[in-house]
Structures are given as structure tokens and as C-alpha cells.
C-alpha positions in Angstrom: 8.0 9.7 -106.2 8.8 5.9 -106.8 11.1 6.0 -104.6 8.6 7.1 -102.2 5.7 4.6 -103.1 8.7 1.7 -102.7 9.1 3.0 -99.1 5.5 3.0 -98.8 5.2 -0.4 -100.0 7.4 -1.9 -97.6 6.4 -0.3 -94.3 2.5 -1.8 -95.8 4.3 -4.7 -95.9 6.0 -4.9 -92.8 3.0 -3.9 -91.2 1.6 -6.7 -92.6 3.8 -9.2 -91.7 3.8 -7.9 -88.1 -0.1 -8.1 -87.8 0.4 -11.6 -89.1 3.0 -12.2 -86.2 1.0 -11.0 -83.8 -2.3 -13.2 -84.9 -0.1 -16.6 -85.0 1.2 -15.8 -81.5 0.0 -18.5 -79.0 -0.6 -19.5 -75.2 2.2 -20.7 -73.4 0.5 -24.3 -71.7 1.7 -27.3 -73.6 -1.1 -29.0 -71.7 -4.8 -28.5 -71.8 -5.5 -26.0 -68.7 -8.8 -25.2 -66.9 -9.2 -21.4 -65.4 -12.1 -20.5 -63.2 -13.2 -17.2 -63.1 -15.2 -16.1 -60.0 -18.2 -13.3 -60.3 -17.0 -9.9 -60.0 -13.3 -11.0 -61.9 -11.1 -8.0 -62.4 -9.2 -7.6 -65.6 -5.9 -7.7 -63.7 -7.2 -10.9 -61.9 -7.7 -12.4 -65.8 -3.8 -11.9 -66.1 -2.8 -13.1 -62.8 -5.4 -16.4 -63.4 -3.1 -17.0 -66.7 0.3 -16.1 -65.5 -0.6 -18.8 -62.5 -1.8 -21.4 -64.4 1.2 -21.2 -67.2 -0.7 -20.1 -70.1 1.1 -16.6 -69.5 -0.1 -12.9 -70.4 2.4 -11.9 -73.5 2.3 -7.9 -74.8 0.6 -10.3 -77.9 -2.4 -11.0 -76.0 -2.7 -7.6 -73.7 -2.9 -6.2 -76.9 -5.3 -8.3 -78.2 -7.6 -8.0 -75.1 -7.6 -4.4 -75.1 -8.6 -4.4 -78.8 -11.7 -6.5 -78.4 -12.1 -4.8 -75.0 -12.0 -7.5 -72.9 -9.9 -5.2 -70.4 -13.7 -3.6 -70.3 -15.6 -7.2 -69.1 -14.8 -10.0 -67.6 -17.3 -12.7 -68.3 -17.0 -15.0 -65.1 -17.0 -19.0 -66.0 -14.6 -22.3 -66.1 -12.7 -22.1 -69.3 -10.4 -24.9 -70.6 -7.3 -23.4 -72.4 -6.4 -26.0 -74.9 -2.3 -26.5 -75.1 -0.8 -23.4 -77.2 -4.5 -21.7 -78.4 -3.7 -18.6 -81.0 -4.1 -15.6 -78.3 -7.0 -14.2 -80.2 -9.2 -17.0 -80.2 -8.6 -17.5 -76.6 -9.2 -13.5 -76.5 -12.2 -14.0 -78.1 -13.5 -17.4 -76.1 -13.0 -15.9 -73.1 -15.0 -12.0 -74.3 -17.7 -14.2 -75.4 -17.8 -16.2 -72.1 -18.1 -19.6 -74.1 -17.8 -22.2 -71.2 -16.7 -25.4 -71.2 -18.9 -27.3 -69.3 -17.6 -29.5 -66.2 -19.1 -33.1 -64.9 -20.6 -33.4 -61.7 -20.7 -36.2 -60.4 -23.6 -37.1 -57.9 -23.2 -39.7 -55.8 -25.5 -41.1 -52.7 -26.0 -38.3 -50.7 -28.1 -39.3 -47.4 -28.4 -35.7 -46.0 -29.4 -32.4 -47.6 -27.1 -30.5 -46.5 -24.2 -32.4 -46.9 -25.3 -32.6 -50.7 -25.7 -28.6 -50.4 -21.9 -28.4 -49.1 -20.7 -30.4 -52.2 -22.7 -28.7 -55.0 -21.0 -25.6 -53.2 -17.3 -26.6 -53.5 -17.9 -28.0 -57.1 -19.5 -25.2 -58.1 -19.7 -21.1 -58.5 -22.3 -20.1 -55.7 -22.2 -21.8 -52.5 -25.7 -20.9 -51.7 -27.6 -24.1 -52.9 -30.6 -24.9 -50.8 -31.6 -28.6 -51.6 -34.2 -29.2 -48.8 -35.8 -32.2 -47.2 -38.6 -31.9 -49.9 -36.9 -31.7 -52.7 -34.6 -34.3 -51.9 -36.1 -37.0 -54.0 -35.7 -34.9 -57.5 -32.0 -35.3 -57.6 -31.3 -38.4 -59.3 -27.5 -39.8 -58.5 -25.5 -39.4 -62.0 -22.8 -37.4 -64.0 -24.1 -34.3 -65.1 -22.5 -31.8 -67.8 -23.0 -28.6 -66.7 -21.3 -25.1 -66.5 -19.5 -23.8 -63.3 -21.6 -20.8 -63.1 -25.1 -22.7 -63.0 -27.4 -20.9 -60.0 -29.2 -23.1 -57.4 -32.4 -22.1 -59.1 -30.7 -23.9 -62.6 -29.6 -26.8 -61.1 -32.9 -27.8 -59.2 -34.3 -27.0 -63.0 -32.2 -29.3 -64.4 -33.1 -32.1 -61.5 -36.6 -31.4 -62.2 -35.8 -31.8 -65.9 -34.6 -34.8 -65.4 -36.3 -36.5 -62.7 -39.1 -36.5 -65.4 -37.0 -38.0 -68.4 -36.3 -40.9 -65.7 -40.1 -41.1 -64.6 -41.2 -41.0 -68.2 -38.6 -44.8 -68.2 -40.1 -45.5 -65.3 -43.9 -45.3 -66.7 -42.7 -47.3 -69.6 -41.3 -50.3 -67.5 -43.7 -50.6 -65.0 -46.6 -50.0 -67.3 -48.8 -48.5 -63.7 -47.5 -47.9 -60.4 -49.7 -49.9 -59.3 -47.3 -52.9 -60.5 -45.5 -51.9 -57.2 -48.9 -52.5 -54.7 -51.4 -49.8 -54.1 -48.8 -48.7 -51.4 -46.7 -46.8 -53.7 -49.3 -44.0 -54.8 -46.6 -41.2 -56.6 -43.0 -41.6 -58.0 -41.4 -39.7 -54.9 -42.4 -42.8 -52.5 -41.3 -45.1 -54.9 -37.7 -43.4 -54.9 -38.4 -43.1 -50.7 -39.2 -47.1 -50.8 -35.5 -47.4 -53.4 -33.4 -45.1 -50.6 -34.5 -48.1 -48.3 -33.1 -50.6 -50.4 -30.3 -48.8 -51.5 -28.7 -48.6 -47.7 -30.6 -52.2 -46.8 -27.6 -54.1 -49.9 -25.2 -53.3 -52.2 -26.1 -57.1 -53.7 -27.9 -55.9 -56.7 -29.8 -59.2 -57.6 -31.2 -59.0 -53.9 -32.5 -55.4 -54.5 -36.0 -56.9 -55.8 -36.3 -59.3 -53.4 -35.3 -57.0 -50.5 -38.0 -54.5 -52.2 -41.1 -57.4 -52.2 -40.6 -57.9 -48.5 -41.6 -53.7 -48.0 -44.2 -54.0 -50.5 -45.8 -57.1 -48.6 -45.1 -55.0 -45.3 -46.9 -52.1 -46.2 -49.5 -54.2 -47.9 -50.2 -55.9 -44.4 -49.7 -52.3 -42.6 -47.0 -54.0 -40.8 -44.6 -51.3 -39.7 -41.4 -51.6 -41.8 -38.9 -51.9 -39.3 -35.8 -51.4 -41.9 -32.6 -50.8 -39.6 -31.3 -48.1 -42.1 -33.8 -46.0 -40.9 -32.8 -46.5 -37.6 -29.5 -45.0 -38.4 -30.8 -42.0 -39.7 -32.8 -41.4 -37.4 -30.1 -41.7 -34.5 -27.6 -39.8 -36.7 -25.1 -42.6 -37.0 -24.5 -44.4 -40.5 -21.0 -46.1 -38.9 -23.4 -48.5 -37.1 -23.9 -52.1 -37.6 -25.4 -53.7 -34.8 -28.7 -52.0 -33.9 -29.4 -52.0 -30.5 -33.0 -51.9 -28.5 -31.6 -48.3 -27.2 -31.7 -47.2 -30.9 -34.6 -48.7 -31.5 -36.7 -45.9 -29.3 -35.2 -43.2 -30.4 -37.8 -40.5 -31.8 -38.1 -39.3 -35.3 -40.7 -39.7 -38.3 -37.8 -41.9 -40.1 -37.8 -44.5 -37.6 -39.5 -47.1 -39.2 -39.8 -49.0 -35.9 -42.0 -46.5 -34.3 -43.9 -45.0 -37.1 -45.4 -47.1 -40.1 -45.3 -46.6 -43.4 -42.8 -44.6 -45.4 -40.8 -41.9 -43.8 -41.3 -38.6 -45.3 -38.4 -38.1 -47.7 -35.5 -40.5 -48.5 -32.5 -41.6 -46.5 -30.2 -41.2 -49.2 -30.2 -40.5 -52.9 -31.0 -44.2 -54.2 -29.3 -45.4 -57.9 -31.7 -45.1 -61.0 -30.9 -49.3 -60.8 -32.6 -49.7 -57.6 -35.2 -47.5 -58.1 -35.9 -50.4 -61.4 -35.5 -52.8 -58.6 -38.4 -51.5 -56.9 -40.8 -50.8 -60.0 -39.7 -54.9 -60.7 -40.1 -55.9 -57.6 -41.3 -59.7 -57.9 -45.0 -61.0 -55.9 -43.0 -62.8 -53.4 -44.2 -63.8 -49.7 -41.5 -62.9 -47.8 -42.1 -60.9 -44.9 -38.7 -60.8 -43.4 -35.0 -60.6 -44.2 -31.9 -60.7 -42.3 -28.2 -60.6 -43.2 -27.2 -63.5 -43.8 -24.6 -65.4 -41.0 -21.9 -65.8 -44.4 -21.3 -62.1 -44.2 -21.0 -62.0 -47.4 -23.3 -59.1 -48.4 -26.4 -61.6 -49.2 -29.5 -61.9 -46.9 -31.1 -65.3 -45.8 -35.5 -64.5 -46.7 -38.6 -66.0 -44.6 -42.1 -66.0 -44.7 -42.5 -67.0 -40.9 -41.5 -65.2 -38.2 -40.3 -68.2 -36.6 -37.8 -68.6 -39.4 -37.0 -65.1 -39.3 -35.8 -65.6 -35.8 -33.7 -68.2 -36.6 -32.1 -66.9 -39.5 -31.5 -63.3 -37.0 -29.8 -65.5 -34.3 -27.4 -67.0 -36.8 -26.5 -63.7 -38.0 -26.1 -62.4 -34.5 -24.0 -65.5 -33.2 -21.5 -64.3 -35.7 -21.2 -60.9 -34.4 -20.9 -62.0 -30.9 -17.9 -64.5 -31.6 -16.1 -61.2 -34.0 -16.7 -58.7 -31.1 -19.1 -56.3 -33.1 -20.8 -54.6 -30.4 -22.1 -51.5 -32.4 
């Protein structure tokens, strides 16, 4: 009988020690490792993801996954796999579906759809349906967010925080009114910013360059901004605008049409969107790059001055052969 309860003992034991084993078994990465797994993930397609990516599929965690039955459900997500995890908490993570978020990054976009194509190789779902109208909600930023957000989450979370940043944007301008009665809602004042934003990338200009609208629009002057010309014609690469492009028909061309076009030209920085609600009480009615070609912009009051300053600018292009 003691004999027996020894033998006993030691297979309890043993048992033990192998369940122990088995818990302090790890992954096999020795380096941090990010899996992505689609909607509709099989559980073979779980192993195959970690056999590929070098964080294996030992009997230790097959045995583990079919114990908390994650052979049953795969949660779809991006995981990160930090560098040799114990199997069962990467077991459990991934049963749970814990993401790890990603950054997006956001950058200036100047067409919908070319913003739609990005979110979709970033992301999950490759459905996303940014439109003209709701353009001017997404702000240009890093975001944290998880792999798996819908389109209907992310335009959520632009809505979200377009009014964090508008809530700033009360605070520092006090009334939008600061900007000229011209600028009636937030979305025209980031439509007025997308101007700017492709007009210089000379931040200290950005106010200045914003004044000369405001007074524009003040006057009902058209606007006449060349980036808007671009847009219209469909070709950013330009940088000599011609009177051919100057015809050419859409409600963006601020040659034809005055006022503000009816969405932005691209997604402007929160900075110059502050260079807008700062804009200084200036009289300048007219800017032109300036003949240094150095990114800066020579400002007038007269149009007589304005000529003078464009036929600088345009001397230079003529003796460096840029035609268009």
C-alpha cells in the first residue's frame, strides 16, 4: 500500500512538473512580430500566420489553443507577438482578440478617393467611402487605432476629433468672425487653410498669404488662387499656369467662380488652419512668388505692383525654360 501511494506520488508529481513545462514554453520570435488576421481567419490559417512569421506552432501551443478553444474562433485583428511570449498568454491574447493598435498616419490628401485607396491598404476593409462632403472632417495627423476599425468608426473618430480641434480653434480665435464675416462655419475656414496649404510650404507666410483671401472675399473679388486651377484641370505637377488653364470649367476654379470652392483641395495641416484663424488685418490684395525662388512670395496692395512683382517672377521662368 505504501509502495503504491509512493508510485502515486511521483506520477502527481511528474504530472506536475510536465504541466509546469508546458506553461513555461514560449514563442519562437526573438523579435517583436506583428500578425494580421483577416475576417473569416481559419484556425489552420492561425498556424500558417505563425509558422510564416517565425513565432512557430509547437505541440505546446496546439495544445494550448485547443484547451481554451481557440481552434473554435478566430478573432480577426493585428496582434504584435512580443519576442518569446509564454504560449498561453499569447493563447489567451489572441482568444480574447486584444489588439494592438497601429498608427495611421494621415498626410495631405488632395482627392477623396485617393485618401479612400490608402485608408484601404492600411487598413482591414477596403471599402471606405470618404466623399467630397466629408472631406473637411479628416484632420491630417497620426492616429492610434486598431486594424479592424469599419469605415463607419473611422469617420466617427474624424468627427470626434474634428471637434476637439474646433473646440482649440473657438478658444484661439475667440469668434470666427476674427477671420472676416466671410468665413461663416469651421468647414470654410479649413476650405480657405487647403488654399494656403498648396499656395506655401513657408509657414511664416501662411498668415499673410491667408489676409490677402480674406481682403479678396471681403471686396467679392474673385480669388484667383492658381492651386485651384490645378485641381480643377487635374494636374498638381504644374507650375506655370497658363491662360488655357485658366478657362477650364469646374466650381473649384477660383478664376471663374468667386468665393470659396465647395470642399477643400487638399487636407490642410491643423498649423495652417491656426494661420487662417490668425490671419493678420493686412491690405494686401495680391501675392506672387517671389523671382528668388526661394519658396517666399513678394505682397502688394496695388495691382500695378502686383504686375511688376508677376513679371519678375515670370522673367525667371522664361530664362530656366519652365514652360508648364
Amino acid at each position: 500500500m505504501k509502495k503504491t501511494l509512493i508510485i502515486i506520488a511521483v506520477l502527481v508529481a511528474a504530472g506536475a512538473i510536465g504541466a509546469y513545462s508546458l506553461l513555461k514554453t514560449t514563442t519562437a520570435n526573438s523579435e517583436a512580430v506583428r500578425i494580421y488576421l483577416p475576417e473569416g481567419s481559419t484556425y489552420p490559417a492561425l498556424l500558417d500566420t505563425l509558422r510564416a512569421d517565425g513565432i512557430g506552432a509547437s505541440t505546446a501551443l496546439r495544445l494550448m489553443a485547443k484547451g481554451m478553444k481557440l481552434d473554435e474562433r478566430v478573432r480577426e485583428g493585428s496582434y504584435v507577438v512580443p519576442p518569446h511570449t509564454s504560449n498561453i498568454a499569447l493563447v489567451r491574447k489572441l482568444r480574447n482578440g486584444q489588439q494592438d493598435p497601429i498608427r495611421l498616419t494621415i498626410g495631405k490628401f488632395r482627392l477623396p478617393q485617393d485618401l479612400n485607396t490608402y485608408l484601404g491598404s492600411k487598413l482591414m476593409h477596403n471599402d471606405f467611402n470618404v466623399t467630397i462632403d466629408s472631406f473637411h472632417l479628416v484632420l491630417p495627423d497620426t492616429y492610434e487605432v486598431y486594424w479592424t476599425i469599419t469605415p463607419e468608426q473611422f469617420m466617427q473618430r474624424m468627427e470626434r476629433e474634428w471637434e476637439a480641434e474646433r473646440g482649440k480653434w473657438k478658444e484661439e480665435s475667440g469668434n470666427i468672425s476674427r477671420c472676416g464675416k466671410e468665413l461663416s462655419t469651421f468647414k470654410e475656414v479649413v476650405i480657405l487653410a487647403s488654399i494656403v496649404e498648396e499656395e506655401t510650404n513657408y509657414g511664416p507666410e501662411k498668415p499673410l498669404v491667408a489676409s490677402v483671401y480674406l481682403n479678396r472675399l471681403a471686396k467679392g473679388m474673385a480669388l484667383q488662387a492658381d492651386p485651384t486651377v490645378k485641381y480643377a484641370v487635374g494636374d498638381f505637377s504644374l507650375r506655370r499656369i497658363l491662360k488655357s488653364h485658366l478657362t477650364v470649367e469646374s466650381p473649384f476654379n477660383t478664376y471663374l467662380h468667386t468665393g470659396l470652392p465647395p470642399a477643400p483641395i487638399c487636407l490642410p495641416s491643423k498649423a495652417t488652419i491656426h494661420a487662417v484663424l490668425n490671419a493678420p488685418q493686412t491690405d494686401y490684395l495680391y501675392f506672387c512668388a517671389s523671382e528668388r525662388m526661394d519658396g517666399t512670395h513678394n505682397f502688394a496692395t496695388t495691382i500695378g505692383e502686383h504686375n511688376r512683382n508677376a513679371a519678375r517672377f515670370h522673367a525667371v521662368l522664361d530664362r530656366r525654360g519652365i514652360k508648364k
